[in-house]
C-alpha positions in Angstrom: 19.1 -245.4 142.3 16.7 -247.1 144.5 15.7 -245.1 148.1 18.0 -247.7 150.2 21.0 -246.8 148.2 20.1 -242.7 148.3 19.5 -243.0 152.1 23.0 -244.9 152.0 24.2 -242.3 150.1 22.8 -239.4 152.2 23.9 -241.5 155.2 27.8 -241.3 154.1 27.5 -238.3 153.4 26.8 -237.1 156.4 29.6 -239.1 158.5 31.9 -238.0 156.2 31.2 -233.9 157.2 31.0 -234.8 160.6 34.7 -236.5 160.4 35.7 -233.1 159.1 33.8 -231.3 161.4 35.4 -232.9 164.2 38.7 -232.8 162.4 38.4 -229.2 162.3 37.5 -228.9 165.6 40.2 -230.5 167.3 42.8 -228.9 165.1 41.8 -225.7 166.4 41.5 -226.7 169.6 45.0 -228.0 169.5 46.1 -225.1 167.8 44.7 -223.0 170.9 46.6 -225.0 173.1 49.6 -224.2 171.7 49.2 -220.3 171.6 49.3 -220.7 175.7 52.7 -222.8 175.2 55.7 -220.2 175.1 57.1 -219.8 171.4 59.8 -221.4 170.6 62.5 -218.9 170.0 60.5 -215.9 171.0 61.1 -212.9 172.8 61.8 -213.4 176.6 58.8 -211.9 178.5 58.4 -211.4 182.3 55.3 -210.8 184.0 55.9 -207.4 185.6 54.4 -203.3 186.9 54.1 -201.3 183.8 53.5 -197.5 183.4 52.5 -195.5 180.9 54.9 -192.6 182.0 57.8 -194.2 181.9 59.4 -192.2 178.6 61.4 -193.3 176.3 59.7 -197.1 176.1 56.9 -198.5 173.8 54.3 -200.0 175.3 52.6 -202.9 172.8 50.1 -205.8 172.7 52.7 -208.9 172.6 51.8 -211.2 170.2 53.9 -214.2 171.1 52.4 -217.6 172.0 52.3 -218.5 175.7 50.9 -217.2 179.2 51.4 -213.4 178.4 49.8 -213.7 175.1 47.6 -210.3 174.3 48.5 -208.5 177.3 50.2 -205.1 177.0 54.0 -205.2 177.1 56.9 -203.0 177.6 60.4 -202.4 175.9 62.8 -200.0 175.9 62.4 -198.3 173.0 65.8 -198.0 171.8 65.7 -201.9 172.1 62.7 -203.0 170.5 63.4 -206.7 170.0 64.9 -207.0 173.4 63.1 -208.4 176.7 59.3 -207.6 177.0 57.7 -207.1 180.5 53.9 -207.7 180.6 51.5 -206.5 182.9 48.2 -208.8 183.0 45.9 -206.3 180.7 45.3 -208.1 177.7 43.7 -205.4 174.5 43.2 -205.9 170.7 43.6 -202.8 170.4 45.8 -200.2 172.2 47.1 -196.9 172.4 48.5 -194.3 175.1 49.4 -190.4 175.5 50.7 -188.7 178.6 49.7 -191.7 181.2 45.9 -192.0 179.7 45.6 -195.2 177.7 42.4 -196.9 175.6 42.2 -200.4 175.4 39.8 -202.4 173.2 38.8 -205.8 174.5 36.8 -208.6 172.9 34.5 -210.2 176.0 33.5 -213.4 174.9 29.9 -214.9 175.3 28.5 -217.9 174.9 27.0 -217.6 171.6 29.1 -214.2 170.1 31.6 -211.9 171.2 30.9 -208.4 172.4 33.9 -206.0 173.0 34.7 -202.7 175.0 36.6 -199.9 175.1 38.7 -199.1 178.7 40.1 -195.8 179.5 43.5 -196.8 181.6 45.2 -194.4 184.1 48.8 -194.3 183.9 49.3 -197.6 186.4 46.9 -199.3 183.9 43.5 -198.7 186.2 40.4 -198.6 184.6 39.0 -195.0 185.1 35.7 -195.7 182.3 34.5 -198.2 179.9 32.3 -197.9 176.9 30.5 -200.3 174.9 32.1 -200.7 171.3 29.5 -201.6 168.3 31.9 -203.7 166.7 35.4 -205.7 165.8 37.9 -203.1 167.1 40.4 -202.0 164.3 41.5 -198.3 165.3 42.8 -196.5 168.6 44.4 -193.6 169.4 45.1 -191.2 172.2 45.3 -187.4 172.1 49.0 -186.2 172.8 47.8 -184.0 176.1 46.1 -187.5 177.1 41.9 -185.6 177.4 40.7 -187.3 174.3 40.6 -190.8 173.1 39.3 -192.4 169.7 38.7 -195.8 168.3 37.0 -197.4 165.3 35.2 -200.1 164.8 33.3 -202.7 162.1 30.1 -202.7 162.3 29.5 -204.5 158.9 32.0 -206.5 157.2 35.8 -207.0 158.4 37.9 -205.1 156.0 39.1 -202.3 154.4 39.9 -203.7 151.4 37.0 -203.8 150.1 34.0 -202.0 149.9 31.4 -204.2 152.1 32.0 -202.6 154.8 31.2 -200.4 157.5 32.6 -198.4 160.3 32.0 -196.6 163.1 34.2 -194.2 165.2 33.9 -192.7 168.3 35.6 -189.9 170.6 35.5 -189.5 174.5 36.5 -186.3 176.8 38.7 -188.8 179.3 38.3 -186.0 182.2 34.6 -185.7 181.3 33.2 -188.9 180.3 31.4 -187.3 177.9 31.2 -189.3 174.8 30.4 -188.6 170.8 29.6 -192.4 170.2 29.7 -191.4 166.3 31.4 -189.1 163.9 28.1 -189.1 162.0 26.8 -186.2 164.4 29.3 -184.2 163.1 28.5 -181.8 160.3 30.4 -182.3 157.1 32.0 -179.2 154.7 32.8 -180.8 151.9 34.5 -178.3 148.7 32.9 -175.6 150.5 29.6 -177.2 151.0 27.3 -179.0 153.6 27.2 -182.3 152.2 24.9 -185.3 153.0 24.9 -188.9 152.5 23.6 -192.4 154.1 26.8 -194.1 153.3 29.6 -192.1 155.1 31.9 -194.2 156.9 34.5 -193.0 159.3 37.7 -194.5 160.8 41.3 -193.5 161.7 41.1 -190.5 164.3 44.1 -189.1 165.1 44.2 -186.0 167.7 46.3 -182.7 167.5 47.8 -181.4 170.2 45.3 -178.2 171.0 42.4 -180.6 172.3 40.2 -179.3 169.6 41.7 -180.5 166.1 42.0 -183.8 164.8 41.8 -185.7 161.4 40.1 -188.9 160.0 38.6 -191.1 157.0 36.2 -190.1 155.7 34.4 -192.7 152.9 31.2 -192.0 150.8 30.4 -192.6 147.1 33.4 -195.0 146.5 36.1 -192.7 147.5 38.1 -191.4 150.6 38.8 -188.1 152.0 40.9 -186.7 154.6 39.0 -184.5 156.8 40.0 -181.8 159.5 37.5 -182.4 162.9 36.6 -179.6 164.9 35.9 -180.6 168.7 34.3 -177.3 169.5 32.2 -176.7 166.3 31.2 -180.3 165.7 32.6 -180.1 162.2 34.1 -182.2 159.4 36.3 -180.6 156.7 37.6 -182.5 153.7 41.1 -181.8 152.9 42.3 -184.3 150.4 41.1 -187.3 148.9 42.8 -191.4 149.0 43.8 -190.6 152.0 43.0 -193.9 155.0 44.3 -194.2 158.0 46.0 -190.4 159.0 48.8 -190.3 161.9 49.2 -186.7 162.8 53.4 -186.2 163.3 54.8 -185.0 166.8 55.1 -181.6 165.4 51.9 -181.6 163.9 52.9 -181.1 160.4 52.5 -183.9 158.6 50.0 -186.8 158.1 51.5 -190.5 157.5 48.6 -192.6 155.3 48.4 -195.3 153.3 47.1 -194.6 149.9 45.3 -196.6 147.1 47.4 -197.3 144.1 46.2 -198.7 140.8 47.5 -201.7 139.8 47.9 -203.4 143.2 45.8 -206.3 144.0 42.0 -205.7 145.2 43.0 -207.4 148.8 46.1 -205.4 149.1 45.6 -201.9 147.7 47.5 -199.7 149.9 51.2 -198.1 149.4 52.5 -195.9 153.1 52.9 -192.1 151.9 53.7 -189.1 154.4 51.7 -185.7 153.4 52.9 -182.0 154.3 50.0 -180.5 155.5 51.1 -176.8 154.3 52.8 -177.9 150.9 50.3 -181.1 150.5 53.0 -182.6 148.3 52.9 -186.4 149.5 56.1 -188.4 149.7 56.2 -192.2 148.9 57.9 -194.1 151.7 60.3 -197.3 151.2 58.1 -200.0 152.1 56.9 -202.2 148.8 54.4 -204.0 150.7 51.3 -203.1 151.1 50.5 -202.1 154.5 47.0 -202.4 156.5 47.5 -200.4 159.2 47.5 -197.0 160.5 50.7 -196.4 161.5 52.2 -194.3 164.2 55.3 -191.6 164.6 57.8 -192.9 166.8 59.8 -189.5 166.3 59.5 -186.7 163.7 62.0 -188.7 161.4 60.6 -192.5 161.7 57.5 -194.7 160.8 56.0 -197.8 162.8 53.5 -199.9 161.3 52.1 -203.8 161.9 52.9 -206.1 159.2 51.1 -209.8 159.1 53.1 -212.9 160.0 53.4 -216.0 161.5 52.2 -215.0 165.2 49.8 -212.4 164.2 52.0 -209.1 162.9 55.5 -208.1 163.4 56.3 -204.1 163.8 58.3 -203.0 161.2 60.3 -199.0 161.2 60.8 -197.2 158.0 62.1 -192.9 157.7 59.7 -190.7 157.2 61.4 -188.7 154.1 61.1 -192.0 151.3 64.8 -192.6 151.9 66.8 -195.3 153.4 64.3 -199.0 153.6 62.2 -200.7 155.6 63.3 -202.9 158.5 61.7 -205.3 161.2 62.3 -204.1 164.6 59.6 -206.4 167.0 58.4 -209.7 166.4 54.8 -210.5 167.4 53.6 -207.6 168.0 50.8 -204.6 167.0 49.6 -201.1 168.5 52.6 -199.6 169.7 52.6 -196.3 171.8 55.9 -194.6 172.1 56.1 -192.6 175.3 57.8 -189.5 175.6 
């Protein structure tokens, strides 16, 4: 091939990626456009004032395409599916106890994203904001509303697999005082101080004496569920495959999901519910894999975030392995059931 007919080559070559590049381009441009263009067929939403003391509601990020898309939203919890009201604060990640909430927000730059963490009153107010290493994945509020928790990635983008890595922090919301990383914490593991330079952390989830709470713990390839101590800065492991803990309303038993053999590598998990004094662990009745760590809506019933076509859809499912698994909120993620 002569250099005419190489540079002619190279030439084509290069108009041909740019076509796709701008292809590419203005399909998701396009595609953007349309998530601000109301949903056809989805949920009725009304901008409007929204609480986080109003009990018996679940307060959400809505999902659906159009103006109110990402903001916090309210139903009545005994309707789910029905109306949403949405209040303006848009999160990625949410969660509320006892009119304190924590919202994670993405703030976008020029060149890369960098996200937050906001502490809201019950009218929604920011009261404190914290910077947040990474992709937010995991929030949670203690039930007496003084603590809140999130996670992050700060390496990789998934729990699936094992390039990854996480951070988690916990803040005193009357204080301000913040424990930017579990990692401080000292770790009993089978009776023993261990160490390590690849613990991981994710997943808090707060009893209701302000000092307890449990997490993930990852090192070495495997998981653990540990018991935190706010007062004596420890870590205890408890039981392994264990990801994700939710602590029950009556603070007996952890919802997880749990690694199974034989599922695929990208979908690993099965949703289990362990008895903290038995520590027999009872398979719930959802086949799916689920990536998420799901919360109580009552002492008898599950809520978790299932992928779909607008992002994730909430589905319920008992708590005791019986009865099945049923969709109760389209477009939607990080509910908070207030009592």
């Amino acid at each position: 091939m002569t250099l005419r007919n190489r540079i002619l080559v190279l030439l084509a070559a290069v108009a041909a990626l740019a076509v796709v590049a701008t292809a590419s381009v203005l399909h998701a441009s396009a595609r953007a456009e349309r998530r601000n263009v109301t949903q056809p067929g989805g949920p009725k939403i009304t901008a409007g004032r929204i609480t986080l003391t109003a009990p018996g509601t679940m307060v959400f990020r809505n999902m659906a395409w159009g103006p109110h898309r990402d903001e916090l939203t309210t139903v009545p919890a005994s309707d789910p599916s029905g109306p949403r009201t949405a209040s303006g604060v848009k999160c990625l990640r949410f969660y509320a106890s006892s009119g304190t909430g924590v919202c994670l927000q993405a703030v976008h730059g020029t060149v890369t994203d960098t996200y937050r963490a906001l502490i809201l009153d019950a009218h929604l107010k920011e009261t404190a904001r914290y910077d947040v290493p990474g992709i937010p994945s995991r929030a949670r509020v203690s039930p007496t509303g003084h603590f809140a928790a999130w996670t992050a990635f700060v390496g990789g983008d998934s729990y699936a697999g094992t390039n990854f890595s996480t951070r988690a922090a916990i803040v005193d919301t009357r204080t301000g005082k913040l424990i930017p990383t579990l990692e401080s914490f000292r770790i009993l593991k089978d009776g023993h101080v261990y160490h390590a330079a690849d613990v991981n952390f994710w997943g808090v989830t707060f009893a209701s004496d302000d000092r307890t709470f449990y997490a993930t713990l990852a090192t070495k390839g495997s998981t653990y569920l540990v018991r935190g101590d706010l007062r004596a800065r420890t870590l205890t492991t408890v039981r392994t495959n264990v990801e994700c803990p939710s602590l029950s309303p009556d603070g007996t038993r952890i919802a997880f999901k749990k690694r199974v053999k034989g599922l695929p590598k990208d979908a690993p998990w099965h949703l289990y519910v362990l008895d903290l004094r038995t520590m027999r662990e009872t398979s719930l009745a959802e086949p799916r894999s689920v990536d998420d760590q799901a919360v109580w809506r009552d002492d008898h019933t599950i809520v978790y975030a299932m992928p779909s076509d607008y992002g994730a859809d909430l589905y319920s499912v008992p708590a005791d392995g019986t009865g099945r698994a049923r969709r109760i909120s389209g477009a939607a993620v990080s509910p908070a059931f207030l009592k």
